[in-house]
N, C-alpha and C positions, 0 to 999 in steps of 0.2 A: 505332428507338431509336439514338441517337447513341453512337458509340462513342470510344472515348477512347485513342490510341496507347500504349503502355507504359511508364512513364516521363515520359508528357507532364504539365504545368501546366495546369490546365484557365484559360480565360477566359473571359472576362464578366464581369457583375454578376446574381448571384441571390436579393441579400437578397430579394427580395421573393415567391419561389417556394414557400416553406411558412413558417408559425407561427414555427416556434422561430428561424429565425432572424432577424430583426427585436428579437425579444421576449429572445431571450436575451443579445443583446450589450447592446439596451437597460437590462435588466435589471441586468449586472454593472456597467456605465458608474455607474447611478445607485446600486447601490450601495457602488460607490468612491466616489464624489463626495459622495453627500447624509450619509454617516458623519464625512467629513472638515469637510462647513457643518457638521454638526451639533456634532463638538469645537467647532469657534471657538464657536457661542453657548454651549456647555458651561462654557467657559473665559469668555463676557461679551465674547467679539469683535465679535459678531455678534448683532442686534436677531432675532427671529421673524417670522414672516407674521403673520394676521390670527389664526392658529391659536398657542396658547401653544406655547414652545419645546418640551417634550414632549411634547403631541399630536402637533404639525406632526411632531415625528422620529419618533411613534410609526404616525403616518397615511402618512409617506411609504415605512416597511419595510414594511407591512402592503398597502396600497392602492395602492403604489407599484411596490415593488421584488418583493414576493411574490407580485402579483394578474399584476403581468408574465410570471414566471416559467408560473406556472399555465396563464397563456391559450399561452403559446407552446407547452407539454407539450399540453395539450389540442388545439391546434387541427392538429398532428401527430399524436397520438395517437387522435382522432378519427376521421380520415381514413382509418386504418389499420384501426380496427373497424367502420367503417362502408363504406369501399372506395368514399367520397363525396369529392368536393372541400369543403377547407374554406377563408375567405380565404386567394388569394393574391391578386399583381398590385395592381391600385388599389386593392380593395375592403380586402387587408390595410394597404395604405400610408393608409388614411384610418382604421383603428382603431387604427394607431401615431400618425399623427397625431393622434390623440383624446388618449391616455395621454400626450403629450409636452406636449400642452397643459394637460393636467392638475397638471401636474409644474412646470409655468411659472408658469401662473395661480395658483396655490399661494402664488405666491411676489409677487402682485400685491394692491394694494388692490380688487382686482375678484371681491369677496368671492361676489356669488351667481354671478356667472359660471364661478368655479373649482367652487362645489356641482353646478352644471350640469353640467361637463363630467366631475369624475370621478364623479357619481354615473350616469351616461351611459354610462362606457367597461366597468364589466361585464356591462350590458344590452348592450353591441354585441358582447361574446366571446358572450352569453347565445347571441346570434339566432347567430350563423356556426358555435357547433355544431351550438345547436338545428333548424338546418333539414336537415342531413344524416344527424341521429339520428332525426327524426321521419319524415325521408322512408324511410331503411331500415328502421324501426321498431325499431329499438336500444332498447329500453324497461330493460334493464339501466341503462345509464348517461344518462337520463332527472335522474336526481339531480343532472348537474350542473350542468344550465340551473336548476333548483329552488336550487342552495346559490346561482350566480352573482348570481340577481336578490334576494338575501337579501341578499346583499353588499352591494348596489344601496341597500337598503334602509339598511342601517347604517350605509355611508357618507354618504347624504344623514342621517343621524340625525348624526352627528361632527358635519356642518356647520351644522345647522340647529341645533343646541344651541349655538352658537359667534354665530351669526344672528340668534337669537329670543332668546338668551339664558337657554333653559331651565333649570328647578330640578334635574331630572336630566342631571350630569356628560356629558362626550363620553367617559368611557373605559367606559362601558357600551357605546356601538358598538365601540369599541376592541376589547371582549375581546367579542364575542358574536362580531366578524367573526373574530378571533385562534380562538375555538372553530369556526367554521367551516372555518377553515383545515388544524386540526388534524384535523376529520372528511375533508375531502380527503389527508391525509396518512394517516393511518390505515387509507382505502377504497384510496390506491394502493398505498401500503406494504406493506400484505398483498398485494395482486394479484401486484406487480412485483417486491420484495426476492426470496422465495423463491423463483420464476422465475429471477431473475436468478441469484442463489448455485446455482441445480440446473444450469441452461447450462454456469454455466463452471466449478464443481467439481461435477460428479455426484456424487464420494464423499463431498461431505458431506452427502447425505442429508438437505436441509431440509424440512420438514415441515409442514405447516400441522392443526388441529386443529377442525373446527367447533365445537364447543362453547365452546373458545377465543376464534373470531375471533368470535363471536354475543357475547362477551361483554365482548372490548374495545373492538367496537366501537358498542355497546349503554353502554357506561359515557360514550363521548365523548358519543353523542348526548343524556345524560341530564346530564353536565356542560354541555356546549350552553347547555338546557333549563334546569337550573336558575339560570345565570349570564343567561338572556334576561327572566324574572322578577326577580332580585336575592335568591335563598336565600343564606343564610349559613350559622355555626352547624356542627352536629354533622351535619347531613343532606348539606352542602358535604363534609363533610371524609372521609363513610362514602364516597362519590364517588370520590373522589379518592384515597384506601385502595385502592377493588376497581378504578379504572384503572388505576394502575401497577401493582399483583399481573399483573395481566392480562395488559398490556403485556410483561412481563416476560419471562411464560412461553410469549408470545406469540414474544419477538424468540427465546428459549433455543433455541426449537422451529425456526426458522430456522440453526444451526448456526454462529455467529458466527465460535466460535475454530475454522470451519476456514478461514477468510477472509483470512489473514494475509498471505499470498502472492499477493493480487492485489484490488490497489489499486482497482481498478474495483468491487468488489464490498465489502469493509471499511468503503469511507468510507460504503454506503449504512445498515451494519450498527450503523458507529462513532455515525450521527447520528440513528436509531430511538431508541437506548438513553436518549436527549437524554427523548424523550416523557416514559417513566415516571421518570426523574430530576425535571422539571418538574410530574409529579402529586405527588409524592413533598413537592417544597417548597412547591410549592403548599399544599398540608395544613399542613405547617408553617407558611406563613405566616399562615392563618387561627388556628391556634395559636398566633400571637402567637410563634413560635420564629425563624423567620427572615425577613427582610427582603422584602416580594414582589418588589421589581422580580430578584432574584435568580431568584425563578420563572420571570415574564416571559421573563428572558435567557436561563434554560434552554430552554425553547421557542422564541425568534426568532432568536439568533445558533446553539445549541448543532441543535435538531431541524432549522427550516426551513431555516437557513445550510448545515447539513451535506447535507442531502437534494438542495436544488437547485443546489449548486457539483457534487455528483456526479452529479444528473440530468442536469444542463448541460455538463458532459463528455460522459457518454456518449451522451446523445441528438444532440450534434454531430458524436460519430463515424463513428455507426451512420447516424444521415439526412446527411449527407454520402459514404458510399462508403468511407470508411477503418476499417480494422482496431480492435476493440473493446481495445485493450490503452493504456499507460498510459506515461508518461512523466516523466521527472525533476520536468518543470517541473509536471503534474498531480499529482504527487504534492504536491508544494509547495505547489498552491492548496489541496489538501486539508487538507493539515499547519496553515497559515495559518488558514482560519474555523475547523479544529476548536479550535485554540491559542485564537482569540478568544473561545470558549465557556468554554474553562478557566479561561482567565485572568479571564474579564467575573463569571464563578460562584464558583469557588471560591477564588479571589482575594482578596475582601471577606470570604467566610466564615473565611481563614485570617487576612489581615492588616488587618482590620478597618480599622484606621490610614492604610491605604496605598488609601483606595476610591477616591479620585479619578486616583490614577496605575493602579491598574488599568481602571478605566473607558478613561484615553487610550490604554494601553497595547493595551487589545482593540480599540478603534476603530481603531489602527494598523494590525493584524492583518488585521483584516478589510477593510480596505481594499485593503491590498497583495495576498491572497487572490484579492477579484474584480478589483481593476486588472490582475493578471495574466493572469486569465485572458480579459477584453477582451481584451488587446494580444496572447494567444495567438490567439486565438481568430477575431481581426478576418477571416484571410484564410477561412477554411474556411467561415464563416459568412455573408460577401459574395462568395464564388467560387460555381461549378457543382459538382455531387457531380463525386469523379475518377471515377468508373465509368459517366459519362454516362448515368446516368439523370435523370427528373426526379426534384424536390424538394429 
């Protein structure tokens, strides 16, 4: 193993050495960028692809910016419970290549060739876990080649309803894949938050509860379920009641307010709470009470914004060689997407009047948020770990 003098700069080029990092700067780049195309057609600057303006924004944070995040956690994370290699070298540089394409062609008249290739690119994270979990026989995390090609399936469902022209909408795939998402966040949330908050405060004492977790996360998969059918009604809303109770008492039991003091650990705490905020309006807005896309946001900008700008820190410090601690400008990016949550949510709910200046106002946010932490980020994530190891 190569070793690294004390003080020195590591060099080279190692994007291409593990998962996250390709996938996570990719990740932040696109979304700075596709928040900012998406204002101007907001505003009527800018025409859509072949996908309506709010599909195309709702396809590109979902199958875009989120399914990126994911594969790069996973294909790191993988690795590490498996103690298998997962892409690196060429074979990751032609599944970034896929997703890049994905992201272009999108943006082309070359309508079934963009279905092709992103409904392709989680079939190719499916296979570069699946073969290092099948070979160890990892049959725990089995599920997530199962949710991946599900993905697979919804996304070709988005585009072929856009294609064929189908009687059923594209934002059924929209929200079955958005629930799928939600059960990956759920299954790691539990694994990793309370890990995480016991490492670096012991004395908060976080806690997990089986009866609990069997039953928060038993509510996602029956929200799932009933939103892949199209239930409505009082049976939607009894759901959506006993997921956020759940959630709830789920994140308490984690120890929240002892997390004040270290940033690395709150922001993951600060963006859990997003979850049962979003069952919560959810219910509402099948009650005709508030507004859904406000649901929506509680879950895309407030949960998954929050969860992967602090998964994306810390998984770049830790598989890079540097110290698990936090910084001005981390703070900042934190501070940034959490701001865009409040602002995109309770914004409208307060100043009803003001929905279109909070809309730009969060897309601001959230921009500045991940553009920052690309342009932090850039070096650590295309240099060597400092501690000369691989990855």
């Amino acid at each position: 193993m190569a070793e690294v003098r004390a003080g020195a700069t590591p060099s080279g080029f190692a994007l291409w050495q593990l998962g996250f990092r390709p996938f996570y700067l990719l990740a932040s780049v696109l979304a700075a960028l596709s928040i900012a195309l998406w204002t101007a057609q907001y505003e009527g600057w800018l025409t859509s692809s072949y996908l309506p303006g709010p599909v195309w924004h709702a396809h590109e944070m979902l199958y875009g910016f989120t399914l990126a995040v994911i594969t790069g956690f996973l294909f790191t994370a993988v690795r590490n419970w498996t103690e298998r290699s997962t892409p690196t070298g060429g074979w990751l540089m032609a599944i970034a290549a896929l997703w890049v394409a994905g992201r272009i062609l999108i943006l082309t008249p070359f309508a079934w060739l963009s279905a092709i290739a992103n409904a392709a690119f989680p079939l190719a994270v499916a296979i570069g876990i699946g073969i290092p979990l099948f070979r160890s026989h990892n049959r725990r995390n089995y599920v997530f080649v199962a949710l991946l090609a599900v993905i697979a399936l919804s996304e070709l469902y988005v585009h072929l309803s856009q294609l064929l022209t189908w009687r059923v909408p594209a934002w059924v795939g929209i929200q079955v894949a958005l629930d799928l998402v939600l059960v990956v966040m759920t299954i790691m949330g539990g694994r990793v938050i309370p890990m995480f908050t016991t490492n670096a405060i012991p004395e908060a004492k976080s806690r997990r509860n089986a009866g609990v977790e069997r039953t928060a996360v038993s509510a996602v998969l029956a929200l799932a379920l009933l939103d892949a059918v199209q239930v409505k009604g009082a049976p939607l809303v009894a759901v959506l009641v006993l997921a956020a109770l759940s959630h709830v008492v789920r994140w308490s039991l984690w120890a929240p307010h002892k997390t004040f003091r270290t940033p690395l650990v709150w922001v993951l705490h600060a963006a859990y709470v997003w979850i049962p905020i979003h069952f919560l309006l959810r219910a509402g807005s099948e009650l005709q009470l508030v507004a859904p896309p406000l649901a929506v946001h509680a879950l895309t900008v407030g949960a998954i914004g929050g969860l992967t700008i602090g998964m994306m820190t810390r998984t770049a410090k830790g598989h890079t060689g540097r110290p698990l601690t936090t910084d001005a400008g981390d703070v900042a990016c934190y501070s940034l997407v959490l701001a865009a949550a409040v602002v995109r949510v309770f914004g409208p709910l307060l100043l009803p009047t003001l929905y279109a200046g909070c809309v730009l106002t969060s897309a601001a946010l959230w921009s500045a948020g991940f553009g920052l932490y690309a342009v932090r980020y850039w070096s650590p994530l295309t240099r060597p770990r400092i501690d000369g190891r691989p990855g």
